[in-house]
C-alpha positions as CSV (number, residue, x, y, z in Angstrom):
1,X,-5.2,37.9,-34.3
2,X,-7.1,36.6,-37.2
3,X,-4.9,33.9,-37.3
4,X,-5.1,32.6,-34.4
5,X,-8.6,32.0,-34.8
6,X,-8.6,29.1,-36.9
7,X,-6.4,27.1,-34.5
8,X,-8.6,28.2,-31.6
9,X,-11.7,26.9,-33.5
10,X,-9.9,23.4,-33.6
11,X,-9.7,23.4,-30.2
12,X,-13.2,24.3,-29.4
13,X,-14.7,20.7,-29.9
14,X,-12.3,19.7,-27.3
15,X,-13.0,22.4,-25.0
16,X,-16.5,21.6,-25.1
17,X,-15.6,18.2,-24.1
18,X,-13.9,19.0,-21.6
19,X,-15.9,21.4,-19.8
20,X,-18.8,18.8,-20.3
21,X,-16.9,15.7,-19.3
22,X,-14.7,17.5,-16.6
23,X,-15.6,20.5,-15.6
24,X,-19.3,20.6,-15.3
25,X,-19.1,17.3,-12.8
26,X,-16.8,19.1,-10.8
27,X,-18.6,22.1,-10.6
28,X,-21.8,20.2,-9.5
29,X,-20.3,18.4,-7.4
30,X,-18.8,21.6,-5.1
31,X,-21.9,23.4,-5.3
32,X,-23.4,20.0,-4.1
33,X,-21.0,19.7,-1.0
34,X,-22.5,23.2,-0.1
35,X,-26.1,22.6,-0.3
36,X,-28.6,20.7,1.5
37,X,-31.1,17.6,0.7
38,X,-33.5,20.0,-0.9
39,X,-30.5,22.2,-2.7
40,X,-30.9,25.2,-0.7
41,X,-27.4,26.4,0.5
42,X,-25.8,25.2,3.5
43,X,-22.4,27.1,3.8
44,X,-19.9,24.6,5.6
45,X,-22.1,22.6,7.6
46,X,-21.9,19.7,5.5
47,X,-17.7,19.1,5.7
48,X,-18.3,20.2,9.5
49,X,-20.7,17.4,9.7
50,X,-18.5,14.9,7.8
51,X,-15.1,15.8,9.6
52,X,-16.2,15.8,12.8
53,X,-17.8,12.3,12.6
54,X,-15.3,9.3,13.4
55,X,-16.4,7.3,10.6
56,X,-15.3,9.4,8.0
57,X,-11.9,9.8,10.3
58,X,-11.5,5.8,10.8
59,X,-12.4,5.5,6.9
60,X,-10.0,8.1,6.0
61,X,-7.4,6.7,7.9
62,X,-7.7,3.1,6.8
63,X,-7.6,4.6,3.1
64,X,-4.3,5.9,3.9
65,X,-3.0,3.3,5.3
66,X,-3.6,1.0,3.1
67,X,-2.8,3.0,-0.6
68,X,0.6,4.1,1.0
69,X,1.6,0.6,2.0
70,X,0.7,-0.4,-1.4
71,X,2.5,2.2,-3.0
72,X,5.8,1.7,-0.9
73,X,5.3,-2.0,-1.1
74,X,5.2,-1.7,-5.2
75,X,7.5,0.7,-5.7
76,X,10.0,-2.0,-3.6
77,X,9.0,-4.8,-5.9
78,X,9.2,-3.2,-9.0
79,X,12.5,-2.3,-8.3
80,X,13.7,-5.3,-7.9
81,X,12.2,-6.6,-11.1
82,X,13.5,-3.9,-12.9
83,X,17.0,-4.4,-11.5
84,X,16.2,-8.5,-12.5
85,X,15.3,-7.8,-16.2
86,X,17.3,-4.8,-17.7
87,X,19.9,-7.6,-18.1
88,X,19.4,-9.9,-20.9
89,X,19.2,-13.9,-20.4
90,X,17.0,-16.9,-21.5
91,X,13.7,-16.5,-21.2
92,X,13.7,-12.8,-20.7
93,X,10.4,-12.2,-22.6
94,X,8.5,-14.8,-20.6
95,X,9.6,-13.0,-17.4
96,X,8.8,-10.4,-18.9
97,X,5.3,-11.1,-19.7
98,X,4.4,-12.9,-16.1
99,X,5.6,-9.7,-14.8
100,X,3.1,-7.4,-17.1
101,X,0.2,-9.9,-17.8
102,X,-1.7,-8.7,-15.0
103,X,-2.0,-5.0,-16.5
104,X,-5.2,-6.3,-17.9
105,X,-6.9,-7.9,-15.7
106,X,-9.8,-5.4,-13.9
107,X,-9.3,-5.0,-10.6
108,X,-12.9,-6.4,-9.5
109,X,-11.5,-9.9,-11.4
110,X,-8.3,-9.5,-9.4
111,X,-10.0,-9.0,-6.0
112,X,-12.0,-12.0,-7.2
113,X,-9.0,-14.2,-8.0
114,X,-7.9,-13.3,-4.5
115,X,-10.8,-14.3,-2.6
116,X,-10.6,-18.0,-4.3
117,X,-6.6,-17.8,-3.6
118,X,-6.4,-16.5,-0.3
119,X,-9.3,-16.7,1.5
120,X,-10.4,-19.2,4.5
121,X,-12.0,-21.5,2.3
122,X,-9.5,-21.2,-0.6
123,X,-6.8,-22.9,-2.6
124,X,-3.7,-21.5,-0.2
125,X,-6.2,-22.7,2.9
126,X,-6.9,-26.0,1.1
127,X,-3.4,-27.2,0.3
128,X,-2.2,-25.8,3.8
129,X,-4.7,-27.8,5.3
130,X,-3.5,-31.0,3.0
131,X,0.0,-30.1,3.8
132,X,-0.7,-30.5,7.9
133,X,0.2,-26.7,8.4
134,X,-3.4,-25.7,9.7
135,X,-5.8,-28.6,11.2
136,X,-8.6,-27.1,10.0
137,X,-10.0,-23.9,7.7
138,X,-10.6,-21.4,10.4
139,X,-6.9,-22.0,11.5
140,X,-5.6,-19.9,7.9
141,X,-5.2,-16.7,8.8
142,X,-7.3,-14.1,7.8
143,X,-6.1,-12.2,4.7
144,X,-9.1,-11.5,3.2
145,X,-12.3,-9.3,4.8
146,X,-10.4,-8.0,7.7
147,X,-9.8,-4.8,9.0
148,X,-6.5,-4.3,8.5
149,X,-7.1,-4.5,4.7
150,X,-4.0,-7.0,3.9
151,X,-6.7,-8.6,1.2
152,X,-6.5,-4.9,-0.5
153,X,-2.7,-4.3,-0.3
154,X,-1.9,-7.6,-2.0
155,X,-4.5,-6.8,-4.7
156,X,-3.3,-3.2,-5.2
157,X,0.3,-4.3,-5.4
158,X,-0.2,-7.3,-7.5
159,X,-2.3,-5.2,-9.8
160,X,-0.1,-1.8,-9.6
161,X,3.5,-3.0,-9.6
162,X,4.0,-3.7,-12.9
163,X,3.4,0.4,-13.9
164,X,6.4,0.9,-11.6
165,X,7.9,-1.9,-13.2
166,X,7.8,-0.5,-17.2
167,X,8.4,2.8,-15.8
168,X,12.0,1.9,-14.1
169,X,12.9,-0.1,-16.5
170,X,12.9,2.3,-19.3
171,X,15.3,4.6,-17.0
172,X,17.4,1.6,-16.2
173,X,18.3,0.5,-20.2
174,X,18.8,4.2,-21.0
175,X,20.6,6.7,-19.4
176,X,21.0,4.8,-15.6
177,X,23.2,1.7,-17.5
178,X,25.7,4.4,-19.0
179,X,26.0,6.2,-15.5
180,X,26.5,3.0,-14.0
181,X,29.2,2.2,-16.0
182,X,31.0,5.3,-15.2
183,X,30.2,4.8,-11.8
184,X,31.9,1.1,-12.0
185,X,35.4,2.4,-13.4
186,X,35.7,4.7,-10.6
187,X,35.3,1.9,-8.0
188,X,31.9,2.1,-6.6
189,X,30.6,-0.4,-5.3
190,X,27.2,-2.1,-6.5
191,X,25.2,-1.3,-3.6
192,X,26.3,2.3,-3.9
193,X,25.7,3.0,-7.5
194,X,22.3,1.0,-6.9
195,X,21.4,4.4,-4.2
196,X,23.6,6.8,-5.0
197,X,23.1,6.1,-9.3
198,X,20.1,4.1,-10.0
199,X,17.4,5.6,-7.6
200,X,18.3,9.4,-8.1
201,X,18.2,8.4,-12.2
202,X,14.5,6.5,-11.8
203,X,13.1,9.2,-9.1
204,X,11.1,11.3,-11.7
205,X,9.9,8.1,-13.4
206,X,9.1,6.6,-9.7
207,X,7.4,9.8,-8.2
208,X,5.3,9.9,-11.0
209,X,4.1,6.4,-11.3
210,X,3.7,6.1,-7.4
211,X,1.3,9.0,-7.5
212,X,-0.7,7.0,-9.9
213,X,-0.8,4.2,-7.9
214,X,-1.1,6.2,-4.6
215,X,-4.5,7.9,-6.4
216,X,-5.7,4.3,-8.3
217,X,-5.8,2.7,-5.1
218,X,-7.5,5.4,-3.0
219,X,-10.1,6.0,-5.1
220,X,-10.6,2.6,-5.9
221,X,-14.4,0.9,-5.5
222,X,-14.2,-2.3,-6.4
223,X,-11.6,-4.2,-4.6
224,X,-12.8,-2.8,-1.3
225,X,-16.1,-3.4,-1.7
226,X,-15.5,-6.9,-2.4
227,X,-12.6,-7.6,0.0
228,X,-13.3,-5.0,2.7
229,X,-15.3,-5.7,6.2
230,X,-17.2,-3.3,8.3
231,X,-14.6,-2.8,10.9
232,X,-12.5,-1.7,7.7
233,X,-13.9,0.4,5.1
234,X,-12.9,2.7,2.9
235,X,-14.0,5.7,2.0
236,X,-14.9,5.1,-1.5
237,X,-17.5,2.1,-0.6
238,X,-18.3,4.9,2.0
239,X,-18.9,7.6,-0.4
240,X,-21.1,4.9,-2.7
241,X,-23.2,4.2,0.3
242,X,-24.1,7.6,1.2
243,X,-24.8,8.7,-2.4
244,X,-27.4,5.7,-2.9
245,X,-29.1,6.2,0.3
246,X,-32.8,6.3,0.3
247,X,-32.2,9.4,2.9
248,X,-31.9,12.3,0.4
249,X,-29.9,13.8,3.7
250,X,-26.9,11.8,3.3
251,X,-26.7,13.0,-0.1
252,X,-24.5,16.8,-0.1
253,X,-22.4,14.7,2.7
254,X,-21.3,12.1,-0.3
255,X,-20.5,15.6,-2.6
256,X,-18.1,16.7,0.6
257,X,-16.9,13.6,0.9
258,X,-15.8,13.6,-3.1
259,X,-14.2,16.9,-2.4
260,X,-12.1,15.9,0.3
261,X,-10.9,13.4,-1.9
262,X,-9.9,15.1,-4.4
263,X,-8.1,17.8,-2.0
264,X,-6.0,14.6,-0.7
265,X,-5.1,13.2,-4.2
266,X,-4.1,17.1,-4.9
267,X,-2.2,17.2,-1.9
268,X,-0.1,14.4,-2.6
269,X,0.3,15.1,-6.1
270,X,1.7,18.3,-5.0
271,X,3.9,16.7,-1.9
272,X,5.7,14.6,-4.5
273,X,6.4,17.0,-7.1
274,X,8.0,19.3,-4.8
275,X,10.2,16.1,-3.5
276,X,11.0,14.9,-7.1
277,X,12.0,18.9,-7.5
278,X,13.9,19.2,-4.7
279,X,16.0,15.9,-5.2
280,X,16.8,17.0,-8.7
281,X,18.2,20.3,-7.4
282,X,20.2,18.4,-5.6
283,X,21.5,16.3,-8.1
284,X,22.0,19.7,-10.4
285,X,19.5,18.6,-12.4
């Protein structure tokens, strides 16, 4: 027992940290989500107020949407890359580094660099006005500010792709390129050992990164507030407008809304562990 102390004394400064940084927050923030203005207690009335009202449905929805076509729609790119570059050829490292430059951009830059690329009155509209495609600026299709959040997906998965990307490939130069081979002297073909080989090697490394993507672009601020519209809004810009209303009423409605959240991320977190665990039982893994 003494023993043990010492090493449970180095880790107090760290569980102070933690329990201010993390756990405190948290903690205020539930006992927020079941209180009112004044911070008397309000049992459940604030998450019955907040599910039952079709904003928070709509904005809930379109948050879904829009992270889990991002996710699938990354995950499908950086396969490909990954597939592109495990091989080695000229100029690997400058594909290489046009497929990982963007890793440090911030997001509010990239929804910026979007809005001067792809928006009515910019660059893609201007040369496909010059080209003769559209007669005029309001003829380029909408891609940014509208309610379908196609603005968002291309930011999320020109931002996000490239931690699937690093991810795969590291599976794909290790173990996956000897399994392949194996796979190749029995006669496989190269569209099987791609499903049947490759993806079932790179699922834990996939599950793992989509989940970060899935929960970066859900709870992400910036590029919604910038790209988003009215008629599509997401429930973090949601949540930031509540919390910084003048009325102190909307306030333990933003706490429940941070809750819910948090159970969705949990949620999914938990959905794709138990897939990733299930499809390495079946591999006997």
């Amino acid at each position: 027992m003494t023993k043990r102390l010492p090493i449970l004394a180095s880790f107090l400064p760290l569980i102070v940290l933690m329990a201010i940084a993390y756990i405190w927050p948290v903690a205020a923030i539930i006992r927020g989500s079941f209180s009112d203005e004044a911070g008397l207690f309000a049992g459940w009335q604030n998450y019955a107020d907040v599910l039952g009202s079709y904003y928070f449905r709509d904005s809930l929805w379109f948050s879904l949407r829009v992270s889990l076509i991002s996710t699938f729609l990354s995950v499908a790119l950086a396969a490909v890359l990954a597939m592109a570059l495990r091989d080695t050829f000229a100029g690997k490292k400058i594909a290489l580094f046009l497929s990982q430059y963007n890793l440090s951009i911030p997001r509010m830059a990239a929804a910026m660099i979007m809005v001067f690329l792809l928006s009515q009155t910019g660059l893609a509209s201007a040369v496909s006005h010059a080209l003769g495609f559209t007669e005029s600026v309001g003829d380029f299709p909408w891609l940014v500010y509208d309610a379908n959040g196609k603005g968002l997906i291309i930011v999320f998965v020109w931002k996000f792709f490239p931690y699937i990307c690093i991810s795969m490939l590291g599976v794909l130069q290790g173990a996956s390129l000897e399994y392949e081979q194996q796979a190749a002297t029995l006669g496989i073909g190269k569209w099987r050992r791609f499903f049947f080989v490759v993806l079932p090697t790179a699922a834990p490394a996939i599950a793992v990164s989509s989940i970060l993507v899935f929960a970066a672009s859900f709870g992400d601020y910036e590029a919604p507030a910038i790209l988003g519209s009215a008629q599509g809004r997401s429930l973090s810009v949601m949540l930031y407008l509540k919390y910084v209303d003048p009325d102190m009423r909307d306030r333990p409605e933003a706490f429940a809304i941070m809750v819910l959240m948090g159970l969705v991320l949990m949620a999914a977190i938990v959905t794709c562990r138990r897939l990733a665990a299930g499809g390495a039982r079946k591999r006997g893994l």
